[in-house]
C-alpha positions as CSV (number, residue, x, y, z in Angstrom):
1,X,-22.2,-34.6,-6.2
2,X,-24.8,-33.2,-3.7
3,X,-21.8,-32.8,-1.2
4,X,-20.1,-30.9,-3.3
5,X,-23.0,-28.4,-4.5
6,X,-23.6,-28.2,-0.4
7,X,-20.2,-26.7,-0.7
8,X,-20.3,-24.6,-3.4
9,X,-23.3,-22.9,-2.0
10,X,-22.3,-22.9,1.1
11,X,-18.9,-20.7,0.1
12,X,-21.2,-17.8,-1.5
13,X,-23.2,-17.8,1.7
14,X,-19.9,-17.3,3.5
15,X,-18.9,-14.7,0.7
16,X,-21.7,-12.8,1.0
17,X,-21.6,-12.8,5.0
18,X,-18.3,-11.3,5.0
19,X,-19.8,-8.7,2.1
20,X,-21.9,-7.5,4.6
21,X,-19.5,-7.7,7.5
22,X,-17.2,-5.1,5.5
23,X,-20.0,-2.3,5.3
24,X,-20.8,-3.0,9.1
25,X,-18.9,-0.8,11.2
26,X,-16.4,0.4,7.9
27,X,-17.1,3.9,6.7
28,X,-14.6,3.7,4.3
29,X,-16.1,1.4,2.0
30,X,-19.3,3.4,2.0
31,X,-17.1,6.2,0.6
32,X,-15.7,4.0,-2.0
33,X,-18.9,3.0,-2.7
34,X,-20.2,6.4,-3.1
35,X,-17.4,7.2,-5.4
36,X,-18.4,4.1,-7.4
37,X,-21.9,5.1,-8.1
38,X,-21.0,8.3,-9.1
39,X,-18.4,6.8,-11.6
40,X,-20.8,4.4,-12.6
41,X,-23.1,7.7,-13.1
42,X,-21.2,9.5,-15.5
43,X,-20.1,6.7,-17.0
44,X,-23.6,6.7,-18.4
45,X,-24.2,10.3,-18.7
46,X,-21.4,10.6,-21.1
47,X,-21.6,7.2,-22.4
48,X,-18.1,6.2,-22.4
49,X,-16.9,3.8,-24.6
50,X,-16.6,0.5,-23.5
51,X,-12.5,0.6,-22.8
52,X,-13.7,3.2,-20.2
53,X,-16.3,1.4,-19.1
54,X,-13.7,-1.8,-18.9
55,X,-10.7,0.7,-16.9
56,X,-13.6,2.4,-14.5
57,X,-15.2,-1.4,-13.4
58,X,-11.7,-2.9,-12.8
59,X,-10.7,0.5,-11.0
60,X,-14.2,0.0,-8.6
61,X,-13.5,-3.9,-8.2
62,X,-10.0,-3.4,-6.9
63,X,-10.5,-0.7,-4.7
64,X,-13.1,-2.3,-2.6
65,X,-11.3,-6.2,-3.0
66,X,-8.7,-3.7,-1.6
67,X,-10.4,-2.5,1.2
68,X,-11.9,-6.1,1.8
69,X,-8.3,-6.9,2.3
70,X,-7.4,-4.1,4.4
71,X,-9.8,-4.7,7.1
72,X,-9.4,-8.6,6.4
73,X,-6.0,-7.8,8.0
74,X,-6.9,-5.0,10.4
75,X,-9.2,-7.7,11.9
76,X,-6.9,-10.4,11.8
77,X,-4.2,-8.3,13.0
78,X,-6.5,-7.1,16.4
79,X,-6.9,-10.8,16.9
80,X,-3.2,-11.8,17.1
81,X,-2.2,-9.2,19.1
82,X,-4.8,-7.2,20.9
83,X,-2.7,-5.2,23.0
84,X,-0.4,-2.4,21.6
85,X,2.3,-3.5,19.4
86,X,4.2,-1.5,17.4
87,X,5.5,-4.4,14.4
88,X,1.1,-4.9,13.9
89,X,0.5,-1.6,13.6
90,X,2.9,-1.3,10.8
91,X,1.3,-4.2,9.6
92,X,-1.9,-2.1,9.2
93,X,-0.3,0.9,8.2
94,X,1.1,-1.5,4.9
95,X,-2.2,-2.5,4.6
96,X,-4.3,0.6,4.4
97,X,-1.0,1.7,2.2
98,X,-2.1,-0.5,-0.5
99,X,-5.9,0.7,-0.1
100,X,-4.3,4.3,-0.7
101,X,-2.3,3.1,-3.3
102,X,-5.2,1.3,-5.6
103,X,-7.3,4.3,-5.0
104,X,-4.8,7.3,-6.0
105,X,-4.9,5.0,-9.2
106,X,-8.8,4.6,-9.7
107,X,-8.7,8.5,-9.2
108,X,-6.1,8.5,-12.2
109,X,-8.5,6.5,-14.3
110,X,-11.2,8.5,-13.5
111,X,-9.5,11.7,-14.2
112,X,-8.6,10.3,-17.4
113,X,-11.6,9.1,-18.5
114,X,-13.7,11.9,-16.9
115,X,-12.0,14.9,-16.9
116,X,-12.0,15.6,-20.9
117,X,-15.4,15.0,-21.3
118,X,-16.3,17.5,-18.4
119,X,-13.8,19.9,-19.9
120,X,-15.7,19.6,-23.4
121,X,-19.3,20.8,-21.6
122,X,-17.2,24.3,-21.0
């Protein structure tokens, strides 16, 4: 039992590391986690309802698991073949592709949710 608590514990530990790994040295998380706040901020200024609420928090949470993922196989990628190769850069491209994908979509949700209830201060 104690073994497997020792585990347990120690897998956070590693999930928090790589956490912090991501915002060393990755200036695009920072700006997803700037655009987070500020959804997070008008999410209570307006007080959306709690569907918006639900679509804006899964929007944040798969951006940045996106961009964990993304530099995940950026990193990866470097290590299996550090010298120029054209096959892993498509690799990466794919990757940050999926990044750009996730967040055209959080921008969707955001416009949805947001946009009318800027419009309605005018």
């Amino acid at each position: 039992m104690m073994r497997w608590l020792s585990l347990r514990i120690n897998s956070f530990r590693y999930a928090f590391r790589g956490f912090g790994l991501l915002f060393k040295g990755q200036i695009n998380i920072c700006i997803h986690i700037v655009a987070a706040v500020l959804a997070v901020g008008l999410g209570f200024i307006f007080r959306i309802t709690q569907g918006e609420w639900l679509a804006v928090i899964l929007s944040i949470v798969a951006v940045i698991a996106a961009e964990a993922f993304n530099t995940s196989i950026e990193k990866l990628t470097d290590i299996v073949s550090p010298e120029f190769n054209r096959e892993a850069g498509k690799v990466k491209d794919i990757a940050a592709a999926a990044v750009l994908i996730i967040s055209l979509g959080a921008l969707v949700v955001g416009t949805v949710v947001f946009l009318p209830l800027i419009l309605n201060l005018f």
